[in-house]
N, C-alpha and C positions, 0 to 999 in steps of 0.2 A: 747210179741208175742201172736197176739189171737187162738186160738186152733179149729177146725173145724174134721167133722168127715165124713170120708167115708162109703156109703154104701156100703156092697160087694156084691157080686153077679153081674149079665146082668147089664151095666151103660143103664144111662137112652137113648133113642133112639134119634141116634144124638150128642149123648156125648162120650168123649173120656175120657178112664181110664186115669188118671193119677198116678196110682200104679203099678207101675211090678205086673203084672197078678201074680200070688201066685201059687207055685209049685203042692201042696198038695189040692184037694179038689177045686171044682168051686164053690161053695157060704157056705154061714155062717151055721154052722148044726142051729137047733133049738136048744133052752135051754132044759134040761133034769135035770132033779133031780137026782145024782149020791146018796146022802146019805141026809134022813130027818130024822128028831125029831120024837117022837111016836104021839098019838092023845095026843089034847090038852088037857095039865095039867098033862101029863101022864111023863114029866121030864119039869127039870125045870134048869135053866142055870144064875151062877150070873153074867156073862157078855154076850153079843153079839155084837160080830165083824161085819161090814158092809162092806166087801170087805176084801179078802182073799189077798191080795197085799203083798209085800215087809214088809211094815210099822205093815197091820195086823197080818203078821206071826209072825213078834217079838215082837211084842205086846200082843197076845194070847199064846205064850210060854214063858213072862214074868211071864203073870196072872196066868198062870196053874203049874208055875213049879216047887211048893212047895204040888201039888197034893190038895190043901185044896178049889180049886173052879173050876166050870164048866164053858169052855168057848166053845160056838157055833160060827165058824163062816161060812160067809155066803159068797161065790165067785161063780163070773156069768160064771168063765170059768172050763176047767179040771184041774184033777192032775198036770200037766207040767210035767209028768212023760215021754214022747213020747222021742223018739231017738233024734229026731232036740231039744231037751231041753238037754238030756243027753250027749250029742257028740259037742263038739266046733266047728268044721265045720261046724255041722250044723242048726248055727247061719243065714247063709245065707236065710237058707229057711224058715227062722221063719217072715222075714220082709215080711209084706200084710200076710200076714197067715190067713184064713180066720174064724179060731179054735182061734191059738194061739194069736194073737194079734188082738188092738183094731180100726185099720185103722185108726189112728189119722194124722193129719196134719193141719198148719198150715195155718190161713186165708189166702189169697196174699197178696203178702208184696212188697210194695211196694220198698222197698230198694233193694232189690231183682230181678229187672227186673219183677215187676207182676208177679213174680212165687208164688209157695208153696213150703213149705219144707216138705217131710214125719219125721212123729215121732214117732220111733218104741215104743210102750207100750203094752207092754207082758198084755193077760189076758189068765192068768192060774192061778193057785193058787202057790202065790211066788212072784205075778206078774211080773215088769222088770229085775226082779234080776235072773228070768230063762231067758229070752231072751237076755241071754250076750256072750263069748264066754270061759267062768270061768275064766275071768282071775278078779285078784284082785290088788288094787293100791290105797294107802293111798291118794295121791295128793299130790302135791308139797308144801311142808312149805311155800314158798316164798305167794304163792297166800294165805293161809289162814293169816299171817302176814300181806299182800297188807290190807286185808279188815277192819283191823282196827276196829276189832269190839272186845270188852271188853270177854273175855272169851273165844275167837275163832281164837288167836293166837295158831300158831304152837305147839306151848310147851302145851298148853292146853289143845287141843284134843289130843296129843300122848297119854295120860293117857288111853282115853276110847279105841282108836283103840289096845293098848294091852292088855287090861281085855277082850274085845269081841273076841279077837282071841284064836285060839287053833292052836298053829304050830306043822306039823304034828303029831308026835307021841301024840301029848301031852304036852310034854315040852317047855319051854320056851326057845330061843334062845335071851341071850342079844346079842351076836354078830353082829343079823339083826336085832334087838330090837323089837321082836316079843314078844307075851304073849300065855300062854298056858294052859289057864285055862277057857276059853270063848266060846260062842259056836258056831264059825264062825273056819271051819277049812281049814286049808290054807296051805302049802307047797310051796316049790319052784320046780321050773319046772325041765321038764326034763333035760333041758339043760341051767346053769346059766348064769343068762345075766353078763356081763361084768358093767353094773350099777349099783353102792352099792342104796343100800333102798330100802323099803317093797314092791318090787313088786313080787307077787307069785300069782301061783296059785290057784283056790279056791276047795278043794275034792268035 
């Protein structure tokens, strides 16, 4: 699927949005430098991060988390600290956000009735992984088993999705064969589903 990107703000004249008009805010702020470096030479960094994303975050608290190296990294959105990040409901109003997300969508598709499809991709720092509704869910064994790929059976990755979790307190439940020593903290919700497997909440 080709990937295409909307501008935000006034469409162009004669043109019709194709995004739910975005609750919060009519066009994009400008970029703003929330936190920089001193002058140049003045510190010094053994890694740099290029996008404060999902991937970056765990990546730059990989490199730094034994304290022994300095890692800068660098993301074009906010904190994702705001309510609509903090509150599961309000995931709704995060999609077209003209802060929080990146107005992505796909080219038209032809399979599709010449439509597009919107693709919500969070830019704050966290990136899509704030723009969800915290909930959390291993994926069905059956599909990673289907793909028949050498190392990427079921049994394979359970190992890592229990070292990266931390269920709630802390400890490990084999029961829901959760792991409790990672740094991904998870919980079950308020009210248990009637479905046995890792599906929980994310703190």
């Amino acid at each position: 699927m080709m990937l295409g990107q909307k501008t935000h703000g006034a469409p162009a004249k004669g043109a019709a949005s194709k995004l739910r008009a975005p609750r919060l805010g009519a066009s994009r702020r400008p970029l703003a430098v929330r936190a920089a470096a001193g002058p140049a030479g003045s510190e010094r960094f053994d890694y740099i991060i290029v996008g404060g994303g999902t991937a970056g975050c765990v990546l730059a608290n990989k490199l730094s988390a034994d304290g022994s190296k300095k890692v800068l990294v660098l993301e074009a959105g906010p904190p994702g600290d705001s309510l609509e990040v903090a509150i599961p409901a309000g995931i709704s109003r995060l999609f077209g956000h003209p802060v929080l997300d990146w107005g992505m969508s796909s080219l038209t598709q032809k399979q599709l009735v010449s439509r597009e499809v919107y693709l919500a991709r969070g830019r704050m720092l966290g990136g899509s992984s704030g723009s969800n509704a915290t909930l959390y869910h291993r994926g069905t064994p059956a599909d990673y088993d289907s793909w028949g790929i050498e190392g990427w059976a079921a049994k394979d990755v359970l190992d890592w999705f229990v070292r990266s979790e931390c269920y709630g307190d802390g400890e490990a439940r084999a029961d829901a064969g959760a792991g409790g020593g990672g740094g991904e903290r998870v919980r079950e919700p308020g009210k248990k589903a009637n479905a046995k497997g890792p599906k929980r909440g994310v703190c």
